[in-house]
C-alpha positions in Angstrom: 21.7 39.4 -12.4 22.0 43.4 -13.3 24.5 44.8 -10.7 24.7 48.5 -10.9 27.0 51.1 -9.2 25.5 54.7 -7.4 27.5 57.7 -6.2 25.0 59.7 -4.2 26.0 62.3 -2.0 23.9 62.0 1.3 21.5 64.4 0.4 20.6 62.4 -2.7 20.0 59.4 -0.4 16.2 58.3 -0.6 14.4 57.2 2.6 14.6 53.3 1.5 18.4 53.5 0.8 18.9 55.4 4.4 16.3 52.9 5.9 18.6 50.1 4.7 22.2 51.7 5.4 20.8 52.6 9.5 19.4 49.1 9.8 22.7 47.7 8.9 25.3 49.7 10.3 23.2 48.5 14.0 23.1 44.7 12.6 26.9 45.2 11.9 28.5 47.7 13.9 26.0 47.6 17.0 25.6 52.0 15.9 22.7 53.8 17.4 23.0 56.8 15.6 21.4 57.3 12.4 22.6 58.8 9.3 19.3 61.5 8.7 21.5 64.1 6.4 20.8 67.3 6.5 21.8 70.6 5.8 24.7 71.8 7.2 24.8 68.6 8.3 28.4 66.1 8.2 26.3 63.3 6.3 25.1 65.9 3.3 27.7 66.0 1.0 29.4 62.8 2.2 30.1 60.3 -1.1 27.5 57.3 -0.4 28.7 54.4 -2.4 25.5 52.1 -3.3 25.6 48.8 -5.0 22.6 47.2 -6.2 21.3 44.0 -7.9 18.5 44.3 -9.7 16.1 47.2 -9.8 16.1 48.8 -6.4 17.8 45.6 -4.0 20.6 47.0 -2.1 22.9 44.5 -1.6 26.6 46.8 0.0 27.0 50.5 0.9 30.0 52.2 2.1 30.9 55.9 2.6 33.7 58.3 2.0 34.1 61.5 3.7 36.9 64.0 3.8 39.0 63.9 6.9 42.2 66.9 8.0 45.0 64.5 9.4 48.2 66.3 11.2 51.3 64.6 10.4 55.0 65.7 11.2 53.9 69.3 11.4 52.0 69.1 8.4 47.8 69.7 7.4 46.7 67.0 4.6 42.9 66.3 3.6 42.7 61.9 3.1 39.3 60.0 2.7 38.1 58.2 4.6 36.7 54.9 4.4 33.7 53.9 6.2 30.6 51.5 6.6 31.8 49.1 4.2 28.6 46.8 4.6 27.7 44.0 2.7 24.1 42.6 2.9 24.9 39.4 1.6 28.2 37.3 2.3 29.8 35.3 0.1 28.5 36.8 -3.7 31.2 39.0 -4.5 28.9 42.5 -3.7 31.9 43.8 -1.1 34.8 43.2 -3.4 33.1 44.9 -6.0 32.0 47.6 -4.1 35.3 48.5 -2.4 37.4 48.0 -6.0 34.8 50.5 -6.8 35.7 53.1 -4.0 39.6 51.9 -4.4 39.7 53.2 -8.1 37.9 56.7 -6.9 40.3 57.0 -4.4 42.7 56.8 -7.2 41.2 58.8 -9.5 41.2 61.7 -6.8 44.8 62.1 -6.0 44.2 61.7 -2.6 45.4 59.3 0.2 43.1 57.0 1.5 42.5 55.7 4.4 40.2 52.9 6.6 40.5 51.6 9.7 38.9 47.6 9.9 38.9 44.5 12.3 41.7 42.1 11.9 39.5 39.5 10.3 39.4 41.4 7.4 42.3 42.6 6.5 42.9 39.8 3.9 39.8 41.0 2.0 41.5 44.2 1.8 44.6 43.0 1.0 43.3 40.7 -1.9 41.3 43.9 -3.1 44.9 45.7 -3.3 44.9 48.1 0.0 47.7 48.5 1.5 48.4 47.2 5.0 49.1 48.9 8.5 49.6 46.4 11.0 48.1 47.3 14.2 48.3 50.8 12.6 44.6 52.0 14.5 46.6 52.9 17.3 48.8 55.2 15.7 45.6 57.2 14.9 44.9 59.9 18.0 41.7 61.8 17.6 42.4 66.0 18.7 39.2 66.9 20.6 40.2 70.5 21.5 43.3 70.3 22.9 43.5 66.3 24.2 44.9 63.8 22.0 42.2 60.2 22.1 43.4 56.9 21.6 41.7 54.3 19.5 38.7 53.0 21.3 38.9 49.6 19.6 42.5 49.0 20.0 44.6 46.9 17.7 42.8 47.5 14.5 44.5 47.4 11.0 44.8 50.7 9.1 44.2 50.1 5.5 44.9 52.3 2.8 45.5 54.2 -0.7 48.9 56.2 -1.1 47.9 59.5 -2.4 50.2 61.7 -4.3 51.0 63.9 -1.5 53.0 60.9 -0.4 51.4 60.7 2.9 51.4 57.1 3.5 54.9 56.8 2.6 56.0 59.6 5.4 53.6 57.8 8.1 55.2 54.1 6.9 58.6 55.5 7.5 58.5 57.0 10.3 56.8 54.7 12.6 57.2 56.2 16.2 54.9 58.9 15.1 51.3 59.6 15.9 49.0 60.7 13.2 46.5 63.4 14.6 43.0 62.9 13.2 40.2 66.4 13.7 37.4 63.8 13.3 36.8 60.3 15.3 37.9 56.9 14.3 35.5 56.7 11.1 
């Protein structure tokens, strides 16, 4: 079968793609918002990762968007992994998919970073991400001026060392809060 591999950025999305990626992420994730990008909009230039098999068949999607993380006093920009959704179990679509994303991430320089239920953290592990154990929690969201835990609680944190070393510095200092501008992705 003819698997083939689309970067789209959210404006490029067609209304069959979105149709599919909407429907899923409420099978999956239980999410009653829908991704409608627009301009000006977060989901427009957001990196839409799209496999397919065959023709048109959709068959995993996943996102990557930039996210501003405080850590020890200091800015860095990360992606960040999200929606990693595959529509079929069990055919080697999700591994491919997230190798996919993992080499980009490479490619880019910069750290990054997922968060994902503990049930799959050997899939991530087995696709080379590195491991933060319970690491969700260390992950406070600044909404103006108050810090927001983790609404999941005890997630994994999984992950791509950048070269600004950011992963290292969170890794070794492990009493320390990472402040995210944007919500648990």
């Amino acid at each position: 079968m003819d698997i083939k591999l689309l970067i789209k950025d959210g404006k490029e999305l067609t209304k069959d793609e979105l149709d599919v990626i909407n429907l899923w992420r409420e099978k999956e994730f239980n999410s009653k918002s829908v991704i409608e990008p627009k301009l000006n909009d977060d989901n427009w230039n957001k990196k839409y990762f799209l496999l397919f098999e065959g023709i048109n068949k959709l068959v995993a999607f996943a996102r990557l968007h930039e996210v501003k993380l405080e850590f020890l006093g200091e800015e860095y920009s990360i992606l960040g992994l999200a929606t990693l959704i595959s529509t079929e179990r069990r055919k080697g679509y999700g591994k491919r998919l997230v190798l996919e994303m993992k080499r980009y991430i490479e490619l880019s320089g910069k750290a990054g970073i997922g968060f994902c239920n503990k049930k799959l953290t050997e899939f991530y592990k087995d696709c080379g991400f590195g491991i933060i154990v319970d690491g969700t929690s260390r992950f406070l969201y600044k909404d103006n001026n108050n810090l927001v835990k983790d609404p999941w609680g005890g997630g994994d944190v999984i992950y791509v060392e950048g070269k600004d070393g950011l992963i290292t510095k969170i890794l070794e200092n492990p009493g320390v809060d990472v402040i995210s501008h944007r919500k648990h992705w």
